[in-house]
Structures are given as C-alpha cells and as structure tokens.
C-alpha positions as CSV (number, residue, x, y, z in Angstrom):
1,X,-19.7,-31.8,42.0
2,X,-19.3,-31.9,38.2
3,X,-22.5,-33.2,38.1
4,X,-23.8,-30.1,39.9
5,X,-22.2,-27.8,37.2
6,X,-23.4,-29.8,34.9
7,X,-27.0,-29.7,35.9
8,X,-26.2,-25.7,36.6
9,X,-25.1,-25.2,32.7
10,X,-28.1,-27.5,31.4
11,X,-30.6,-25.2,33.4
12,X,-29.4,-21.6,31.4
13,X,-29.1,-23.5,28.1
14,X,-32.6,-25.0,28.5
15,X,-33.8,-20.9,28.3
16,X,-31.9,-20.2,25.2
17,X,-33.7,-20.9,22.2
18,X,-31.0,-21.3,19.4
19,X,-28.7,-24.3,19.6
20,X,-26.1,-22.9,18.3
21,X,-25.7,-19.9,20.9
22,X,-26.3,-22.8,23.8
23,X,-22.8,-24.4,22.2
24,X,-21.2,-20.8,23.2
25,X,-22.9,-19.6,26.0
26,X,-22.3,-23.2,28.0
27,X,-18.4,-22.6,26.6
28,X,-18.8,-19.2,28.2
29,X,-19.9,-20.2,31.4
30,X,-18.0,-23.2,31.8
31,X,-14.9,-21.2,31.1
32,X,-15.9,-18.4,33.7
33,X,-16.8,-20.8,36.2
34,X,-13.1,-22.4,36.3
35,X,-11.9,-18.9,36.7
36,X,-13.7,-18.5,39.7
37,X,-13.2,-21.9,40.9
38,X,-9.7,-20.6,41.6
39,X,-10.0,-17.7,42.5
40,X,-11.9,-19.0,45.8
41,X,-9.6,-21.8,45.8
42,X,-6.4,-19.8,46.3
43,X,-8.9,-18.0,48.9
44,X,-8.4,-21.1,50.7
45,X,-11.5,-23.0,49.8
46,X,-11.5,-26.5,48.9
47,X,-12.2,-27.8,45.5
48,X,-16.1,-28.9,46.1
49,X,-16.3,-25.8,48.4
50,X,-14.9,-23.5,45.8
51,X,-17.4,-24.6,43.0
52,X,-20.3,-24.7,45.1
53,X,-19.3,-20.7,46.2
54,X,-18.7,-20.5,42.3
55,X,-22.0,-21.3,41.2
56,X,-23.9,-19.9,44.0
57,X,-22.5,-16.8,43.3
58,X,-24.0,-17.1,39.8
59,X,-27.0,-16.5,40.7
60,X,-30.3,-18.6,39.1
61,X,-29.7,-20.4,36.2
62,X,-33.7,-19.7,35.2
63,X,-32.9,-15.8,35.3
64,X,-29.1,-15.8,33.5
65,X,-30.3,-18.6,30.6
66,X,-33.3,-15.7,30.2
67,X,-30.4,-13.1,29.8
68,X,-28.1,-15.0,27.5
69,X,-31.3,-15.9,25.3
70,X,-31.7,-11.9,24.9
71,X,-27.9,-11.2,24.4
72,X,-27.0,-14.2,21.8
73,X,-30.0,-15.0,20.1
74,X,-29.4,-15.1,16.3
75,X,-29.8,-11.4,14.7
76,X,-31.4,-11.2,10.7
77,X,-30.3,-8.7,9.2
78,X,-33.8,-7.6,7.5
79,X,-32.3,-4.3,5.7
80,X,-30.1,-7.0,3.5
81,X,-32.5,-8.6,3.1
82,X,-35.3,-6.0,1.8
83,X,-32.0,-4.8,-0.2
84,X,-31.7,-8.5,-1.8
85,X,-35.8,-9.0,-2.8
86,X,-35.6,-5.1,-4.1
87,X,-32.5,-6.2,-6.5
88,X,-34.0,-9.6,-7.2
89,X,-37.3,-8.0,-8.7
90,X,-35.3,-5.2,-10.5
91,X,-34.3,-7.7,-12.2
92,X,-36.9,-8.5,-14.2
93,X,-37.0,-4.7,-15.6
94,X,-34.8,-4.6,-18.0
95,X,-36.6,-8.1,-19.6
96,X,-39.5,-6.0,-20.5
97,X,-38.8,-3.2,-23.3
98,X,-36.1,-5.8,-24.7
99,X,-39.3,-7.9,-25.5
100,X,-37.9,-11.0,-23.7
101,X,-40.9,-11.3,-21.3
102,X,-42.5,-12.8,-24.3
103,X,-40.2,-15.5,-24.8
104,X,-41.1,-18.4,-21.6
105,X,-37.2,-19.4,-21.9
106,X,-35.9,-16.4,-21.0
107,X,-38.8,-15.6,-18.0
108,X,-38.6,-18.9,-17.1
109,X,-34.9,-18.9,-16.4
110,X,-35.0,-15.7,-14.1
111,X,-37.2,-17.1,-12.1
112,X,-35.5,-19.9,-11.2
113,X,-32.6,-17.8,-10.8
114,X,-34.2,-15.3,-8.8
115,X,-35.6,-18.5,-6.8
116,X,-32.4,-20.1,-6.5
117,X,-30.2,-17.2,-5.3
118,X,-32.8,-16.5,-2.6
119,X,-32.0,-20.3,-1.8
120,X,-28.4,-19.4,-1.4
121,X,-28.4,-16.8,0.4
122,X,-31.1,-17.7,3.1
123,X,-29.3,-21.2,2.9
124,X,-26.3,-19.9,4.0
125,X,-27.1,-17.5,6.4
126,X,-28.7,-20.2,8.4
127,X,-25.2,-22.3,7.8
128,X,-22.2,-21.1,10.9
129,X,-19.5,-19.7,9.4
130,X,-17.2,-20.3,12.3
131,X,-17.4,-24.1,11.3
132,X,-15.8,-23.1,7.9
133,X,-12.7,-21.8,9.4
134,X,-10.8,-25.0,9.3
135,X,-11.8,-26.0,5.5
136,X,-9.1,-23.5,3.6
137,X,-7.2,-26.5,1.8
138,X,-10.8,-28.2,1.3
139,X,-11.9,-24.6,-0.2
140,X,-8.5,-24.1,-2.3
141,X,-8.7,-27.2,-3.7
142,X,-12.1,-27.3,-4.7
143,X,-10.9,-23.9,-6.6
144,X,-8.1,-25.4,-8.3
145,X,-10.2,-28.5,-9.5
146,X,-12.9,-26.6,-11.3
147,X,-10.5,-24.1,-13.3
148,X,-8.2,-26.8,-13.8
149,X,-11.6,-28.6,-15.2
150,X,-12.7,-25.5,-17.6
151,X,-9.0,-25.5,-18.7
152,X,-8.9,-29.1,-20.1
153,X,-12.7,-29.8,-20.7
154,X,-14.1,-26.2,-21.4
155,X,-16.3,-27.2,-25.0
156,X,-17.2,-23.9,-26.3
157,X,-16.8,-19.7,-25.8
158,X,-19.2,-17.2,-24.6
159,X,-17.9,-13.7,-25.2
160,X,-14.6,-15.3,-26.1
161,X,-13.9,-16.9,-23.0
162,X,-14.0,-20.8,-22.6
163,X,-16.8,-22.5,-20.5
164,X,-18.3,-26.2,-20.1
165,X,-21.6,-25.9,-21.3
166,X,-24.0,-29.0,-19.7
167,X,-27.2,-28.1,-21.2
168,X,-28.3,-24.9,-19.6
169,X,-25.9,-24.4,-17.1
170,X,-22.8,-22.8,-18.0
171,X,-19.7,-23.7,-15.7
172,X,-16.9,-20.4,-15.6
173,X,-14.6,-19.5,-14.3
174,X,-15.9,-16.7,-12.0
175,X,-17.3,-20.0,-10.1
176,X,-13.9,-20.8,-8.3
177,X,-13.7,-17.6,-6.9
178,X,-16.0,-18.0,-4.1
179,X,-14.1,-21.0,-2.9
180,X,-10.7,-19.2,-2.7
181,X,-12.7,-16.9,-1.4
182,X,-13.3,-18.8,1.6
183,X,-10.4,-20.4,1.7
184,X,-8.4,-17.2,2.0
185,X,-10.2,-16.6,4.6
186,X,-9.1,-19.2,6.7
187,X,-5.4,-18.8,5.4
188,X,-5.0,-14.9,6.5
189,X,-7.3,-15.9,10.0
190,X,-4.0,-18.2,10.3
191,X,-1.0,-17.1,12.3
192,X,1.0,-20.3,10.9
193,X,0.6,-19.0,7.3
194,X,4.1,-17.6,6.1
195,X,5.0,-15.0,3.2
196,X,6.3,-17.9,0.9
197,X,3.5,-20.1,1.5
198,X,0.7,-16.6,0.5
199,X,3.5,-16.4,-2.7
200,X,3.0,-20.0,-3.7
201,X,-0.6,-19.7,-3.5
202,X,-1.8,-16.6,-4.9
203,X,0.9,-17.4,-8.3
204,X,-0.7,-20.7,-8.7
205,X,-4.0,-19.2,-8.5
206,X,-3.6,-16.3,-10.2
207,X,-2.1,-18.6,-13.1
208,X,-5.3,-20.7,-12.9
209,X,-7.2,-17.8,-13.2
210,X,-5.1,-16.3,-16.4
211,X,-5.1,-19.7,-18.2
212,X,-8.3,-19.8,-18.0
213,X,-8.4,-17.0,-20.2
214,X,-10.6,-14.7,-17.9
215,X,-9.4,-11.1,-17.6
216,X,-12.2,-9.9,-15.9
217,X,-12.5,-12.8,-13.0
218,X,-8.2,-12.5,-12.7
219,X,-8.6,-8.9,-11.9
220,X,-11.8,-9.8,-9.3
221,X,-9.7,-12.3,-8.0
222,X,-6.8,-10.5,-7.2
223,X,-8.4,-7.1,-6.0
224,X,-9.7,-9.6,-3.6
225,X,-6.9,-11.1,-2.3
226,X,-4.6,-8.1,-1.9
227,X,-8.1,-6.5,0.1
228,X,-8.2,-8.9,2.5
229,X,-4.2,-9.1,2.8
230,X,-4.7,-6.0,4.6
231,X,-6.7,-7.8,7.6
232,X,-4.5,-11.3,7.5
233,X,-2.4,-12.4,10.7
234,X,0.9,-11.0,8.9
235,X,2.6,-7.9,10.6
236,X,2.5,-4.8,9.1
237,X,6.2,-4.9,7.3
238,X,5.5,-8.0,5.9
239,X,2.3,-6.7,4.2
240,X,3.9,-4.1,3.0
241,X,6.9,-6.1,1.8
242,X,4.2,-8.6,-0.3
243,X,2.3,-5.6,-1.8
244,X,5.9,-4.0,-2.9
245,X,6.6,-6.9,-4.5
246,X,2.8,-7.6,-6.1
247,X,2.8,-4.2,-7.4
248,X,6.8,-4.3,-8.6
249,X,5.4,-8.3,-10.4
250,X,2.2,-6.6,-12.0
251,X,4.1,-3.8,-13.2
252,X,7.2,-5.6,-15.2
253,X,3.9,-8.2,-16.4
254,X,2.3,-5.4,-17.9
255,X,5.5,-4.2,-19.9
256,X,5.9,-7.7,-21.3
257,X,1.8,-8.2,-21.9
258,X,2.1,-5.1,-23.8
259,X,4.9,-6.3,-26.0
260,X,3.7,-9.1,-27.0
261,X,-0.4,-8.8,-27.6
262,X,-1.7,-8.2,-30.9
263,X,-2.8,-4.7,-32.6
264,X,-5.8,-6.2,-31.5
265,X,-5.8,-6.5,-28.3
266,X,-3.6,-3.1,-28.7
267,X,-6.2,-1.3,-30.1
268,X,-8.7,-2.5,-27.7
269,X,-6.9,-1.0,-24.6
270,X,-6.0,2.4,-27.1
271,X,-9.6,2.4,-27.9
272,X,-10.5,2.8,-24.4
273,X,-7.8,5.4,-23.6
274,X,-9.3,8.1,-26.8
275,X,-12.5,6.2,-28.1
276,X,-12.9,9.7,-30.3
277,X,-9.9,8.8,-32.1
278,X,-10.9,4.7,-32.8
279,X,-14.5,5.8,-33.2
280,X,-14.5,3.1,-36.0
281,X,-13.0,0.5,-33.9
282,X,-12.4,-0.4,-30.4
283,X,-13.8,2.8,-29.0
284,X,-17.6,2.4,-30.5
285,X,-18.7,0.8,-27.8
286,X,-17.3,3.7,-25.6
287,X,-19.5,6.5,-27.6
288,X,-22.3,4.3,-27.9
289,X,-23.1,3.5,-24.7
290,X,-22.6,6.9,-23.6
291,X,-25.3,8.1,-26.6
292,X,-27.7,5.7,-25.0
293,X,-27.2,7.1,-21.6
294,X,-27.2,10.6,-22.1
295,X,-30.2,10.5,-24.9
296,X,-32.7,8.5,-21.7
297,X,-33.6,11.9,-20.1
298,X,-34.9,12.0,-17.1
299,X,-38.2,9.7,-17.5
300,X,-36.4,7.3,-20.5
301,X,-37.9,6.3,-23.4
302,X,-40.1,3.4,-22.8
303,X,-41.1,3.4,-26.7
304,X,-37.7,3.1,-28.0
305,X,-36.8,0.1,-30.2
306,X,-32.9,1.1,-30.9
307,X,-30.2,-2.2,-30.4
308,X,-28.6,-2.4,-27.7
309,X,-25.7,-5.1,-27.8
310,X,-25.4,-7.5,-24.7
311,X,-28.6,-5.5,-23.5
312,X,-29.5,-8.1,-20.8
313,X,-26.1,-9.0,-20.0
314,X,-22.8,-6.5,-19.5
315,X,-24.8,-3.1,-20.9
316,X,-27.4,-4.3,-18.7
317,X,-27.0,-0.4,-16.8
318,X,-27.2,0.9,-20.4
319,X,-30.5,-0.4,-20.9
320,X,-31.9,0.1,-17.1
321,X,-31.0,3.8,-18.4
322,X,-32.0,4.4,-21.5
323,X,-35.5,2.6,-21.4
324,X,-36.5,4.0,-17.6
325,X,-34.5,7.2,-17.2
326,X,-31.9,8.7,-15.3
327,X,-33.7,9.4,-11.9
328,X,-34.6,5.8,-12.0
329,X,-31.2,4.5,-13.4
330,X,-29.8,6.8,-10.0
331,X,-32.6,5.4,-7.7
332,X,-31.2,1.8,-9.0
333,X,-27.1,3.0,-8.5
334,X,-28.0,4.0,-4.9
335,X,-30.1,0.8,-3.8
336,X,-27.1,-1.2,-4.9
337,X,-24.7,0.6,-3.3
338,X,-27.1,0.7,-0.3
339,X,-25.2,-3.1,0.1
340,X,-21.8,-1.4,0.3
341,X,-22.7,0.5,3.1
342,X,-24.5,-1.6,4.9
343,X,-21.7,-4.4,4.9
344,X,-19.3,-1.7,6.2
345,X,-21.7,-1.4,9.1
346,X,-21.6,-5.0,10.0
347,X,-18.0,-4.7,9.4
348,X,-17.7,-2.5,12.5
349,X,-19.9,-4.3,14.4
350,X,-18.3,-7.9,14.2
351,X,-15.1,-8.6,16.4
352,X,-14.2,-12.0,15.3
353,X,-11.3,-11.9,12.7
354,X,-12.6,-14.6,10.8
355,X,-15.6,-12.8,10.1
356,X,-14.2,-9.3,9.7
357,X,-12.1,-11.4,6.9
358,X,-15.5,-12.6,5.7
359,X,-17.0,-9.5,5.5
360,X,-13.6,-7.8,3.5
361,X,-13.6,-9.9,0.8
362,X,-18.0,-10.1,0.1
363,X,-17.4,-6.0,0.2
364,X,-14.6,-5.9,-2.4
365,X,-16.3,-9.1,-4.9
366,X,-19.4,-7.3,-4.5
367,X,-17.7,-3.3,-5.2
368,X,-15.5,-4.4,-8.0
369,X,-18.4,-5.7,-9.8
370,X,-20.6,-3.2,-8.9
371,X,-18.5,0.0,-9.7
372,X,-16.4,-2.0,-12.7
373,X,-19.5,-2.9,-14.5
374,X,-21.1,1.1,-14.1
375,X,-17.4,2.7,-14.9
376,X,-17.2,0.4,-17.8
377,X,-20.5,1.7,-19.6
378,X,-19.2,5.2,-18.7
379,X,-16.0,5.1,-20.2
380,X,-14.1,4.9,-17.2
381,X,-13.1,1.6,-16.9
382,X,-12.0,-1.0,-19.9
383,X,-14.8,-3.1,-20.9
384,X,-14.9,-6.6,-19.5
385,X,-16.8,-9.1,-19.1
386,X,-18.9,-7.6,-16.1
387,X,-22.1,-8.3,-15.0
388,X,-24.3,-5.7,-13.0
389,X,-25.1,-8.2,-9.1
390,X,-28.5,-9.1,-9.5
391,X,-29.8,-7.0,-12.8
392,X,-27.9,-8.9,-15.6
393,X,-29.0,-12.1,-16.7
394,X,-27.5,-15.2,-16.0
395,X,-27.5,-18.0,-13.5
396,X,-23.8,-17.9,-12.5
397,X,-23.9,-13.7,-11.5
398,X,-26.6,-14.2,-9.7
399,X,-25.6,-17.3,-7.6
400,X,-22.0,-15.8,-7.5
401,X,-24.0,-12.7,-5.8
402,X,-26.2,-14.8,-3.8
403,X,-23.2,-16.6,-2.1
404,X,-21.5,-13.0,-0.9
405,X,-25.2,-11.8,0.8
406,X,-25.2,-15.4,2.5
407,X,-22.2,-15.2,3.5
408,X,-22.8,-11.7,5.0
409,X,-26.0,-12.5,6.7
410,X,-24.3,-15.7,8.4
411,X,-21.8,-13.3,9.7
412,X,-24.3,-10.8,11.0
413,X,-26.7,-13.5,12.3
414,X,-23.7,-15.1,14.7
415,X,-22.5,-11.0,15.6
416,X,-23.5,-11.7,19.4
417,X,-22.5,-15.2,19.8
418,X,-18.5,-14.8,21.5
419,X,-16.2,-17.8,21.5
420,X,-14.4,-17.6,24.6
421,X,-10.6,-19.0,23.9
C-alpha cells in the first residue's frame, strides 16, 4: 500500500513544474494523508483500508498536481526587478557631466558592475533560501574571517579606512556584513539561541567591526542587528532587557569615546552640530553640499564645470542634483525608496519566520544606506562613508546592494511554497 501512495504522490508532482515546490507539495500531501489515515483508522478501518479510503477521497492526482502547480509555482517579483534595471542605468548618470564617460577605465568598470550585480541578484533569487537556515555558524564565521583578514593584512587606506587592495578589487569591511547578515538570521529563527550567547556574539562582532576602523559599516551593522532583534525567537521581556542594556552600553561608550578622541575628531562631530560656526573647518562640507543643492534649480545645470569632491562616490546625490535638477534628483529619491515600500509589502505577505527575518534585515541595510547617505549631504546626518545603493561608484556598494535584492527576490519567489512541520 505504500507503493500505492507512492505512485498517488508521483502522479500530482509529475503536474508541477518547479522542483523545488514538488519537494513541498509531496511533504504536504504525505503529511495530510497520515492525518487521514487515522482518522479512518480510529473509524475502525484497517490500515490498508484506511489509506485506500485516504487517497480515494483525494480525488485525482491529474486534477490536484494541476492545482498545486497554480498555487506553488515560483512567483518573480517583476516590480523589483524593473526597480533594480531602473537604478542600475541611473547609474551611469552621474558619469556623464563629471567627464568620466571619456575615460574607458571608469565605463568599463560600471559595466561590469552593473553586469555583475544583476548576476547576484538573479543568482540568488533562483538559490532557496530555506536551505540557508542551518548555515548561521558557517555564515558568522565566514564574517569573522574576512575582518579578521582586513585587520592583519589590510595594505593601504581609501577615505582613511584600511582595505586589501588585489589589483582592482578592493576587499572592506562592509563585505562581512552580508554574512552576519545571514547568519543572524538563522540565530534569531532559533529557539535554542539564549541572551548570553546574542551578548557574546554581537560584542565580538561589533569589536570586529570597530577595529576594523569602520564607523560607517559598525553603525550599519548594528542598526541591523538590534532591527531584526525585534522579530527573533526571544520573548518580549528579554528583548527589551537586551535593548536596555545595548542602549545603557552605547551610552556610557559614547562618554568615554568623547573623552578621549582628538580635537580632531572633536571638531568633526562639532562641525556637524553648527557647520556656520566651523565654516573653515569641519563644517565646509556641510555648507557646500547644501550650495550645490540648492543652486541645481529645478532643471540643473548641465553646463556647470564647478568640483565636486567624492562626486562619483559619497556626494554622489550632490551631483545627481546639481547637474540634472531637483525634480529629477526627487524623481531619483522616490524610485529608490520605491524598494522600501515594496519590501514592506513582501514583508506582509510572507509567513515563514525565517524569511520575515530575511526580509527585516535587507529593509534596514538597504534604508540605513539609503536615508544615511541623503541625510548626510543635507546636513542631517554626520558624514560617513556612505554610498548611495546603485548610483555611487564602486564594485563593493553595488554587489553589497545586489545581495539584499537577491536575497529579497528568493524570498518572494518561494512566498507560496508552505513547509508543513
């Protein structure tokens, strides 16, 4: 009779196309056709009788393998997509009026960028993100590894913070954070995972982070984790308890960061706080940036020449602004938040925890960049090392981008494929 179910679950799978969904769906049925099996046993039917009855009562296998093709096939999410190609060739934009279009270095590189983050993130939204559930020590330590690596071997500085440089790729430490990442993921989708052991790993990570002498990524990093604390397996005291003691942590750090910096670093943060008054110093870059801005108009001025420092890079917005206008600076602002919303849709469409977890942290990476990096050019936010996902320049933003949208579309794709446990 086992062969008969057997024969009975090969028959619906054979009418679903995706193999992954004919994993689930054969879990699904399997698992429903026990349940019935005893019901009709404690009916009083026999164990061959009770299956039979069982599967009969399924119906054809033709006709429910049609049904479970419609309801689990694999979704793409095509509005990400379209979001992801319109970003991609945005790009390119602000390339032109810097003159860098005419150097085949610089166009070559962002195409193979561009080319390689589409790689990434179809790449992974073909990969199932269920089967990365179990990797979170893999993930962590593949983390630890590389800043570890940067730490001892990093061989020069770009924008004062150390990288390995191997020819044209530049290894950072904004690299690690898509495997802790992931592997927080899997920790907080784990009901074994105890307060002490999230205190042992977020300080050493943390640590990792701050040696590596990377404000910006630290303050990514742990934006992300306490985001995604919020959706972990703890109870709700215990969350709270953690965050108390975070915030309580953070706040004596600061007293003692600010005691012992330099006037440097001093006047950097001061600069920030009343650029008017350190319009010699740290706050330039404050007034500057906001002169660009607020001289583009509404159309830009496509025949200025005026310098623009880290054009391509961090002021990247500043540029997008100044050269092509406000109502196209705005259009730009709301296409890239268009990925915000959008992930907060799939968010409340997705009932796996794993994914929800997923989806928290790709929201947060990709917010804190996007809103940092704007803020920052603004004056509303201290000015880091923050790129612009997918308009500034570089291979590592736009991979590091590339990995969150894959990540998302894997999610999204797998949204109608249940695990039954």
């Amino acid at each position: 009779m086992k062969n008969k179910r057997h024969i009975f679950l090969s028959e619906v799978t054979t009418q679903i196309k995706s193999n992954e969904a004919k994993k689930y769906v054969s879990k699904e049925l399997d698992y429903h056709l026990t349940q019935g099996k005893k019901v009709w046993m404690e009916k009083g039917l026999e164990d061959l009788d009770a299956e039979e009855k069982v599967i009969e009562q399924m119906g054809s296998p033709i006709d429910l393998g049609r049904q479970f093709n419609k309801i689990h096939r694999p979704r793409v999410d095509w509005l990400i997509i379209l979001l992801l190609v319109t970003t991609l060739c945005l790009g390119f934009l602000p390339l032109f009026p810097l003159g860098y279009m005419d150097e085949p270095h610089f166009i070559t590189y962002k195409v193979v960028f561009t080319f390689l983050g589409s790689v990434i993130a179809i790449g992974l939204m073909l990969i199932d993100y269920k089967k990365l559930t179990r990797l979170g020590w893999f993930f962590y330590t593949l983390g630890t590894l590389l800043l570890l690596s940067i730490y001892f071997f990093s061989n020069t500085l770009i924008g004062g913070v150390p990288v390995i440089q191997i020819g044209p790729i530049t290894i950072e430490s904004l690299m690690a954070v898509p495997f802790f990442f992931l592997a927080w993921a899997s920790f907080f989708n784990n009901k074994k995972l105890k307060g002490w052991h999230f205190g042992i790993l977020v300080f050493i990570s943390t640590f990792l982070f701050f040696i590596a002498d990377s404000i910006a990524t630290t303050y990514i990093y742990i934006v992300m984790v306490i985001s995604m604390l919020g959706w972990s397996k703890f109870s709700r005291k215990t969350i709270l308890i953690i965050l108390g003691s975070m915030v309580s942590s953070f706040f004596i750090l600061g007293i003692l960061v600010w005691k012992y910096i330099s006037l440097e670093q001093k006047d950097r943060i001061l600069g920030f706080l009343n650029p008017e008054k350190y319009a010699t110093g740290a706050g330039y870059p404050y007034l500057y940036s906001k002169e660009f801005i607020i001289n583009a108009g509404w159309f830009g001025n496509s025949a200025g020449s005026e310098f623009i420092p880290q054009a391509h890079t961090n002021f990247v917005f500043v540029t997008f602004t100044y050269y092509y206008g406000w109502i196209f600076a705005f259009v730009l602002v709301l296409i890239l938040s268009l990925f915000v919303a959008r992930m907060v849709v799939v968010f409340n469409k997705i009932n796996d925890s794993y994914g929800k977890l997923l989806l928290v942290g790709a929201v947060v990476l990709y917010s804190v960049q996007l809103f940092s990096n704007i803020g920052m050019v603004l004056g509303l936010f201290p000015l880091t090392t923050m790129s612009l996902p997918f308009i500034s320049y570089g291979l590592m933003p736009t991979m590091f981008n590339a990995v969150l949208i894959g990540i998302v579309l894997s999610v999204y794709r797998r949204k109608n494929i249940l695990i039954i446990s």
